[in-house]
N, C-alpha and C positions, 0 to 999 in steps of 0.2 A: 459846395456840392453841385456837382452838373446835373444830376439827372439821369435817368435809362432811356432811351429808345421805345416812344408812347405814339403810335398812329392814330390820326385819328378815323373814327369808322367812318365819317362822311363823306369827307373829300380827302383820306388818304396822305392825308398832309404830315410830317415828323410834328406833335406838336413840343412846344417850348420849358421848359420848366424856369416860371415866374415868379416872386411875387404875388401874391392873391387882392395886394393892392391896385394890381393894375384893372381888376374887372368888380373891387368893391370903392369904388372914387377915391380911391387914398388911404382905406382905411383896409390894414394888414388881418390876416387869422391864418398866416402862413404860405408856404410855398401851392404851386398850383402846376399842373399840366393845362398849356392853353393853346389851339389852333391857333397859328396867328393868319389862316386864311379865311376859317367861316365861326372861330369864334367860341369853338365848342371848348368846356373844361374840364377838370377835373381835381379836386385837393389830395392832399398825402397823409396819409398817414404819419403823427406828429412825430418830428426828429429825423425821419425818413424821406426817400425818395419814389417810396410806393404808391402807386396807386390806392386810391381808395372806391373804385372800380372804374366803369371806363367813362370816356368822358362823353359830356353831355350839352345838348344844346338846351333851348327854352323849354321847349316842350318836353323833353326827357325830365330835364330837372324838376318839370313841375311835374308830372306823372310821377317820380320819385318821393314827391312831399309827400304827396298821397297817399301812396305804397307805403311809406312810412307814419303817415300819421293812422290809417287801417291797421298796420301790424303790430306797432311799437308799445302800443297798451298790452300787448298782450305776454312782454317780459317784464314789463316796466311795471303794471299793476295787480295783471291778470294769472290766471293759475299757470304761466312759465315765466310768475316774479321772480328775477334776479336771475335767471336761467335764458340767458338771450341764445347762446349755442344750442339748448333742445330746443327753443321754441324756433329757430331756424329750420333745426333736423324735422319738428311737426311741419314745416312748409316746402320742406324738400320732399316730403309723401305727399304731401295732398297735391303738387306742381307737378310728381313724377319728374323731379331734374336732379341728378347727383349731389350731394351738399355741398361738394368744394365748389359747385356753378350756382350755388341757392344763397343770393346777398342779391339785396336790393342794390346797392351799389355796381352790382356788374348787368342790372337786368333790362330789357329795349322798354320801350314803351305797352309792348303785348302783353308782357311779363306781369310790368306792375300792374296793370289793366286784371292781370288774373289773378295778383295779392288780393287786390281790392274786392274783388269778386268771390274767393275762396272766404277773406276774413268775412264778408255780409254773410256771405251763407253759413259758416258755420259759427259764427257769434254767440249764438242759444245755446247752440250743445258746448263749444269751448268752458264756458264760464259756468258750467255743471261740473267741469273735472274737479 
């Protein structure tokens, strides 16, 4: 499998489709989209040559943990258990961004910054549904 045509947003670079062992010391969990100028990445979606949104540097990535460790409770245990697509559609109202743009995996640094922000605030009322 080659790969699609992945830019990357920083430096504009084609990036590579890798290996994910090349940026975990040798150790594989699949193919990756990887700048090979500033570094930034991205993995696929398994079997596939999809993104699994765009790719990311240090700080994106960790703003992502984040964004996901705020939101993910709240299909994984909370009143949208087992329901991850509504509990996206409830983040795509409270963001104002279309759902097919509302995935942590496509989202900047601002974005997650405002998962984070939206899941604090509404934490209390959520878990009354």
């Amino acid at each position: 499998m080659k790969g699609r045509i992945v830019i990357c947003d920083y430096c504009g670079t084609p990036a590579d489709f890798v290996d994910s062992s090349v940026v975990y010391h040798g150790h594989s969990f699949g193919m990756i989209y990887l700048c090979p100028r500033c570094g930034a990445y991205v993995g696929v979606h398994k079997g596939s040559d999809k993104p699994l949104g765009r790719l990311a540097n240090s700080e994106l990535r960790n703003w992502k943990k984040a964004a996901h460790a705020a939101f993910d409770p709240l299909w994984k245990y909370g009143p949208y258990r087992g329901r991850r697509n509504e509990a996206y559609r409830w983040l795509s109202e409270k963001m104002d961004t279309p759902i097919e743009f509302t995935h942590i995996g496509m989202f900047d640094v601002d974005q997650c910054r405002k998962v984070i922000r939206i899941m604090r605030e509404e934490r209390n009322q959520l878990w009354k549904i």
